[in-house]
C-alpha positions in Angstrom: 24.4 -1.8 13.5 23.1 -4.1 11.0 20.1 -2.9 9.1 17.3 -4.8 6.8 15.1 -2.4 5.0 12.3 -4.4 3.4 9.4 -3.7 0.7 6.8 -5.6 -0.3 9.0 -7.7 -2.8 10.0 -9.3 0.6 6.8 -10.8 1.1 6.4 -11.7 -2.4 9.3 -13.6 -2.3 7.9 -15.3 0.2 4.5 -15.9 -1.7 2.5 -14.2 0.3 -0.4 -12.5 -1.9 0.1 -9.0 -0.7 -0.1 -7.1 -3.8 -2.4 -4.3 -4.7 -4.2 -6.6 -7.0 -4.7 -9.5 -4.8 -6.1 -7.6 -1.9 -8.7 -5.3 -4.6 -9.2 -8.9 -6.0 -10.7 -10.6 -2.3 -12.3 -7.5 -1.6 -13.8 -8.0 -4.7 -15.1 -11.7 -4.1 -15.6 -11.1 -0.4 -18.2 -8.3 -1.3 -20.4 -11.0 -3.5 -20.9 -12.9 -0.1 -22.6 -10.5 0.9 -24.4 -9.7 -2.4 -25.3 -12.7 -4.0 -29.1 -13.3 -3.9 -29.8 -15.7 -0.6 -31.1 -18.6 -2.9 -27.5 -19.1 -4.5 -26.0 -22.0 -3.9 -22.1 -22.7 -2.8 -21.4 -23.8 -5.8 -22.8 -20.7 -7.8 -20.5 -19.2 -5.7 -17.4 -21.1 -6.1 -17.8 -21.3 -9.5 -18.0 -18.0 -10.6 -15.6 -16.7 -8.0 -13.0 -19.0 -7.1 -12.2 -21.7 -9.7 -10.0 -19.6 -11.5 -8.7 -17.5 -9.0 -5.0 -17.6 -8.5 -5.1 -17.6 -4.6 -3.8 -19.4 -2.1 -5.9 -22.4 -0.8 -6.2 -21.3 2.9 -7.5 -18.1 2.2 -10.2 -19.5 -0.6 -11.1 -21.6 2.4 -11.8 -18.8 4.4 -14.5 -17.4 1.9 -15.9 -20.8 1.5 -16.6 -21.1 4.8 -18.2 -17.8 5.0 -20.6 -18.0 2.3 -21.6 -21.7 3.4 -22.3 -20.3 6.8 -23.9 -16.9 6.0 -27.1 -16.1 7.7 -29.4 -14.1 5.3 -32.3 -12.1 6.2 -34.9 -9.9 3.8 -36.1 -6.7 4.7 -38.7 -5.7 2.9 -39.3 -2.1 1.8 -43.2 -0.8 1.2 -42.2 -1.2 -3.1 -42.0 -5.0 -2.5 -38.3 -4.7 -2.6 -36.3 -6.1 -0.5 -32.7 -5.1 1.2 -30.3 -8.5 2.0 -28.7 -8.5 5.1 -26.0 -10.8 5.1 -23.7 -12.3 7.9 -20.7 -14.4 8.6 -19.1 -16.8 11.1 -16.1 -14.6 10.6 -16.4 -11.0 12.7 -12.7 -10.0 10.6 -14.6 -10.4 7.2 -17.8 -9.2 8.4 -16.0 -5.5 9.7 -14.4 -5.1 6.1 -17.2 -5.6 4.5 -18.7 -2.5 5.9 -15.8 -0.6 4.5 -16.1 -1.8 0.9 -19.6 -2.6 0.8 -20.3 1.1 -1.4 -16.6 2.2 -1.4 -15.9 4.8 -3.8 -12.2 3.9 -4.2 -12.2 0.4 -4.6 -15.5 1.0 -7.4 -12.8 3.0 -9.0 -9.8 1.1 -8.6 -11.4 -2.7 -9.7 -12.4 -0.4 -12.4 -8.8 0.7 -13.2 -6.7 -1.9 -11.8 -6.0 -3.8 -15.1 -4.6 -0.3 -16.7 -2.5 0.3 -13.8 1.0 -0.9 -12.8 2.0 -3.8 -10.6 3.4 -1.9 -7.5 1.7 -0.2 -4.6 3.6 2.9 -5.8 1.2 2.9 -9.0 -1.9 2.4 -7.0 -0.5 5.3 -4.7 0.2 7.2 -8.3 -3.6 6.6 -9.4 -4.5 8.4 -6.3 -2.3 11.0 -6.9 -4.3 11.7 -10.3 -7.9 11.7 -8.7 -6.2 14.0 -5.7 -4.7 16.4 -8.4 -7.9 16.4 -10.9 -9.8 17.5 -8.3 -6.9 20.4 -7.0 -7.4 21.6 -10.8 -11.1 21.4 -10.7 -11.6 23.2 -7.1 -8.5 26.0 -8.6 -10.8 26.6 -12.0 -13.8 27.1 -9.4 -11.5 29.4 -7.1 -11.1 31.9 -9.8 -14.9 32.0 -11.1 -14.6 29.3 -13.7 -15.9 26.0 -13.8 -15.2 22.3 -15.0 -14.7 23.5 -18.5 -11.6 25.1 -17.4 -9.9 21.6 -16.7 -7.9 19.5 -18.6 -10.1 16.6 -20.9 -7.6 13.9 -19.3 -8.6 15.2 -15.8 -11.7 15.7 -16.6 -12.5 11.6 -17.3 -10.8 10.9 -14.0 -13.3 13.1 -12.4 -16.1 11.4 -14.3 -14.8 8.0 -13.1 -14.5 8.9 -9.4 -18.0 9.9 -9.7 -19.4 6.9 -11.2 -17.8 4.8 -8.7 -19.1 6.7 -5.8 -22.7 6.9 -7.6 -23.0 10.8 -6.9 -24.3 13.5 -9.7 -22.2 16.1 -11.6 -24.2 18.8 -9.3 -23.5 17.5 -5.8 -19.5 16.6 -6.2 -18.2 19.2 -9.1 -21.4 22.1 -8.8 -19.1 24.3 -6.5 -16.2 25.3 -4.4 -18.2 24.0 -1.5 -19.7 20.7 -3.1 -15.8 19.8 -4.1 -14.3 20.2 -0.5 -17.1 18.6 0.4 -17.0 15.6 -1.5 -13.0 16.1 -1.4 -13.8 15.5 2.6 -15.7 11.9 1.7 -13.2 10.7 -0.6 -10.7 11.3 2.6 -13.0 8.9 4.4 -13.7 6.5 1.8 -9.7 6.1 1.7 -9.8 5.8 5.3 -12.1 2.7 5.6 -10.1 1.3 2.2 -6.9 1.5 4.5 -8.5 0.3 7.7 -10.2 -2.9 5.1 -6.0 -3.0 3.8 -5.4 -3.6 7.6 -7.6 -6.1 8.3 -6.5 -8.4 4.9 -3.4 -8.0 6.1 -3.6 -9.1 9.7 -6.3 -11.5 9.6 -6.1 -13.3 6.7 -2.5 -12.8 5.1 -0.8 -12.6 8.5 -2.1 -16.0 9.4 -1.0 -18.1 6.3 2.2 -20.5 6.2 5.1 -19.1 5.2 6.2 -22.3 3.7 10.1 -21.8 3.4 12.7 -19.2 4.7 14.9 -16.7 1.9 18.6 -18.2 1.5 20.0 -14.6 1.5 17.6 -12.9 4.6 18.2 -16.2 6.4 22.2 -15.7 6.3 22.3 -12.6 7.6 23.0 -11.4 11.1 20.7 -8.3 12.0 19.6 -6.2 14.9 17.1 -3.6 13.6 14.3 -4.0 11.0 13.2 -0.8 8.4 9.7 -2.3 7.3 7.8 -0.3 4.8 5.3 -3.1 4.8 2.4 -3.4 7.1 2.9 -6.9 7.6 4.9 -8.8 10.7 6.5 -11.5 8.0 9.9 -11.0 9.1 8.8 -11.2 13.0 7.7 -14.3 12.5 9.4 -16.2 10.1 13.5 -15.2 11.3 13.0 -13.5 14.5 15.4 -16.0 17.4 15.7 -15.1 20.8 18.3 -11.8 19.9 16.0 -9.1 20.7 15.4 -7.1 17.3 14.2 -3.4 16.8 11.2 -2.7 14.4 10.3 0.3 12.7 7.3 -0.1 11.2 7.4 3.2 8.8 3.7 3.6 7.5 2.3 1.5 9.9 1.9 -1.9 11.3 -1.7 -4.3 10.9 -3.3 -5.1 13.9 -6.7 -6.9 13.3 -7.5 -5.3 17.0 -7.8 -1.3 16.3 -10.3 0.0 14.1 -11.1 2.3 11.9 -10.6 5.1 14.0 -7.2 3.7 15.7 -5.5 2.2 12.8 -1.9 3.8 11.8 -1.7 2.6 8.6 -0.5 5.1 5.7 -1.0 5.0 2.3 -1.4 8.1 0.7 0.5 10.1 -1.9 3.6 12.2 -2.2 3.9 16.0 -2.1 3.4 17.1 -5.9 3.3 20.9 -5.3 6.5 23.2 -5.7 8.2 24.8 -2.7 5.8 27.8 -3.2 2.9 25.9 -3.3 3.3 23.1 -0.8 2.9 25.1 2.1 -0.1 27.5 1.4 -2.4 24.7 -0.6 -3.4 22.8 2.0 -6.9 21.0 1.2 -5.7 18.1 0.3 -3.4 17.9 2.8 -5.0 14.8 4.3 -4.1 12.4 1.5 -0.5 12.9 1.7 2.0 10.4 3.5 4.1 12.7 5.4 0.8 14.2 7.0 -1.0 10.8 7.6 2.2 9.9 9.2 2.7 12.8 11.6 -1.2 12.3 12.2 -1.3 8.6 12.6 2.2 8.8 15.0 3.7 5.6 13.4 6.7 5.3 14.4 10.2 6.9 13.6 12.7 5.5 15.3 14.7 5.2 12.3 16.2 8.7 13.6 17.3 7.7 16.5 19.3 5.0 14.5 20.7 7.7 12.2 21.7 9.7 14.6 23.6 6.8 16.3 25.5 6.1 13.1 26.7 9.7 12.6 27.4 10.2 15.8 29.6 6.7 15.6 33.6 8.3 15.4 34.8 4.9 15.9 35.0 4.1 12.3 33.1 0.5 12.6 31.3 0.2 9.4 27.3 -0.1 9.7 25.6 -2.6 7.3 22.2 -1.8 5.3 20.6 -4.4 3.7 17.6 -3.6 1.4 15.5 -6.4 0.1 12.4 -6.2 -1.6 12.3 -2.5 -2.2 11.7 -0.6 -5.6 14.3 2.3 -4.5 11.5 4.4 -5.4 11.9 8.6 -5.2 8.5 8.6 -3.2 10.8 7.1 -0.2 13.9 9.3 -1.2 13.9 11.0 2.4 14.2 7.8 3.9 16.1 5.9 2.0 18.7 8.9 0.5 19.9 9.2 4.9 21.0 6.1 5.3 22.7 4.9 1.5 24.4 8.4 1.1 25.8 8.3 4.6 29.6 7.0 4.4 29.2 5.4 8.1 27.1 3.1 5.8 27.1 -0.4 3.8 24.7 -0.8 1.4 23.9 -4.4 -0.3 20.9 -4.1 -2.0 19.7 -7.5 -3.6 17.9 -7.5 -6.3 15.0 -10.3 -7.7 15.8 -12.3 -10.6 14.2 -15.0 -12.9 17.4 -16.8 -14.4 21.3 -16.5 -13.8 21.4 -13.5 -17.0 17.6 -11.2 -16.1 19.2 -7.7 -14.8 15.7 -6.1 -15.3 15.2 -5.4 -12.1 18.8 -4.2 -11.7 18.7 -1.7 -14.1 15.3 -0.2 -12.5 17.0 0.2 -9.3 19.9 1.9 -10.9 17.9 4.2 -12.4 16.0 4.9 -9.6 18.8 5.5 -7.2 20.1 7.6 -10.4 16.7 10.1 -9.4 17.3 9.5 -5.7 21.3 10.7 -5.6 22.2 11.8 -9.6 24.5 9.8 -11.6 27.8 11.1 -10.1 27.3 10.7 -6.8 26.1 6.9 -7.6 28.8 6.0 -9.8 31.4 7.2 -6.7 29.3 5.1 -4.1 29.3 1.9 -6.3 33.5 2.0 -7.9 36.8 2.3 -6.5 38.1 1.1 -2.6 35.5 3.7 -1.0 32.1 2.1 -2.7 29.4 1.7 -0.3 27.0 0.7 -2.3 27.0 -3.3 -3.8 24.2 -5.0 -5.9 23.7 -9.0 -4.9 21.4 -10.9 -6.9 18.6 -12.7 -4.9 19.3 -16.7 -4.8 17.6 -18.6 -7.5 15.8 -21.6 -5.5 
């Protein structure tokens, strides 16, 4: 069996603008369609959104288009004020706009973003710090306290969630019941954030070039696919007529569902000790090991497990990882197949010039908190190593 477990650095490497910031970046732009006054021009709205926006042509085109051909009606309220009511030629752009027309999460995150790291793992951390502040918050009202019990740094984060969803202090933080409640809205704000994610991804990501294929993922021979992205990049671009297995692991885009069908997962990872984890269950929605049970994506990954342990034949099974961070967040994943000795694993890692280890030394260090030093000095020295780093091809 030969494996290829991808990340998102596999569709960076093949420029395709899937990162956290690009997509907060068109929502951003997108949304001004939709909010610029119906007596701007184009050009107002190229100018001040798009000539200095590093994008790829195709998909500026696509919000050129849309403003050009916007249909824009008043209605007028009994003040003399007047609501705009925008559409589009394009349905796609038109249905994400209702999820981030008011969203609280993407307020707060275009808020944020420029603090933050440059992986999805640090937008899923970010999360993890709104989910947490508001566990401390709803504990302090649980035993009779109130938000002066919380922490000052948690405190701010509350503040900030609440300015970007435009609520008062009373009706999100005034109670044990006005914090579940308002937990229970953030859960759906995330929702139309991921089912916004989906459509990005499928419509207007999914249908750009990919102008060239990877020297290293075009050379090898495979049979199954580990994706941890929601894209189909690898479908497209290598797939030949061998028949190949996906495993789509936290979901896979399809511009066709909807908010209410969509498997996509992004959520955070359980924080709680073993005590906890299992008792303390209200915010239970946001983590990735629920939304995946609940969303059924797929798992077939144990099926391919159990294959290789099951193997007694001794032919060695290859894992190729490209594009991943190695990150602990994945650790159940990733720790069954690169600690199994059935198991090859050639991770390759990104690189700007012949001499930059950066990257390598960030995946040794996280494999280091996946496995602990001596199991990963064993798997990587000697005549029984499994584990081999391969710098990605310069072109």
């Amino acid at each position: 069996m030969n494996i290829l477990l991808i990340g998102n650095g596999f569709d960076l490497a093949h420029k395709l603008p899937t990162t956290y910031k690009d997509f907060l970046e068109f929502c951003e732009k997108a949304r001004r369609i939709y909010t610029f006054d119906d007596l701007a021009t184009l050009d107002e709205y190229i100018e001040m959104n798009l000539l200095e926006w590093e994008m790829r042509e195709p998909i500026k085109e696509i919000l050129r288009t849309a403003f050009a051909k916007r249909k824009c009606n008043r209605n007028y309220n009994e003040n003399g004020t007047y609501d705009l009511k925008v559409e589009t030629s394009n349905t796609a752009l038109d249905e994400m706009y209702t999820h981030i027309k008011d969203n609280v999460w993407l307020n707060y995150f275009l808020n944020r973003y420029k603090k933050m790291g440059q992986n999805w793992i640090d937008f899923e951390s970010e999360i993890s710090r709104v989910i947490q502040a508001l566990e401390d918050a709803r504990y302090q009202f649980e035993c009779g306290g109130s938000l002066a019990g919380v922490e000052q740094n948690k405190v701010k984060i509350l503040l900030a969630v609440l300015k970007a969803s435009e609520t008062t202090m009373k009706k999100a933080y005034g109670s044990l019941d006005e914090i579940d409640y308002f937990t229970g809205y953030l859960n759906k704000e995330l929702e139309r954030l991921i089912r916004a994610l989906e459509i990005y991804i499928a419509e207007f990501v999914g249908k750009l070039d990919v102008l060239y294929k990877n020297l290293d993922i075009e050379s090898l021979t495979l049979d199954h696919v580990l994706s941890f992205n929601y894209s189909d990049t690898y479908k497209r671009v290598y797939e030949n007529e061998k028949k190949m297995e996906y495993n789509y692991i936290h979901g896979e885009a399809d511009i066709n569902k909807n908010i209410l069908t969509s498997n996509l997962v992004l959520g955070i990872d359980e924080y709680l000790d073993d005590d906890r984890k299992d008792k303390e269950l209200e915010f239970l929605t946001f983590k990735k090991f629920y939304q995946r049970i609940y969303k059924s994506t797929e798992n077939n990954y144990l099926n391919w497990m159990t294959e290789i342990r099951k193997d007694k034949s001794y032919r060695i099974h290859n894992l190729y990882i490209f594009g991943h961070s190695l990150d602990v967040t994945d650790k159940d994943i990733l720790k069954m197949f690169i600690c199994n000795d059935n198991v090859q694993t050639k991770i390759f890692y990104y690189r700007e010039n012949e001499d930059d280890k950066r990257v390598l030394g960030k995946l040794i260090k996280n494999l280091i908190l996946m496995m602990g030093q001596d199991e990963l000095i064993r798997r990587t020295g000697g005549v029984n190593k499994t584990i081999e780093f391969i710098p990605q091809t310069i072109e």
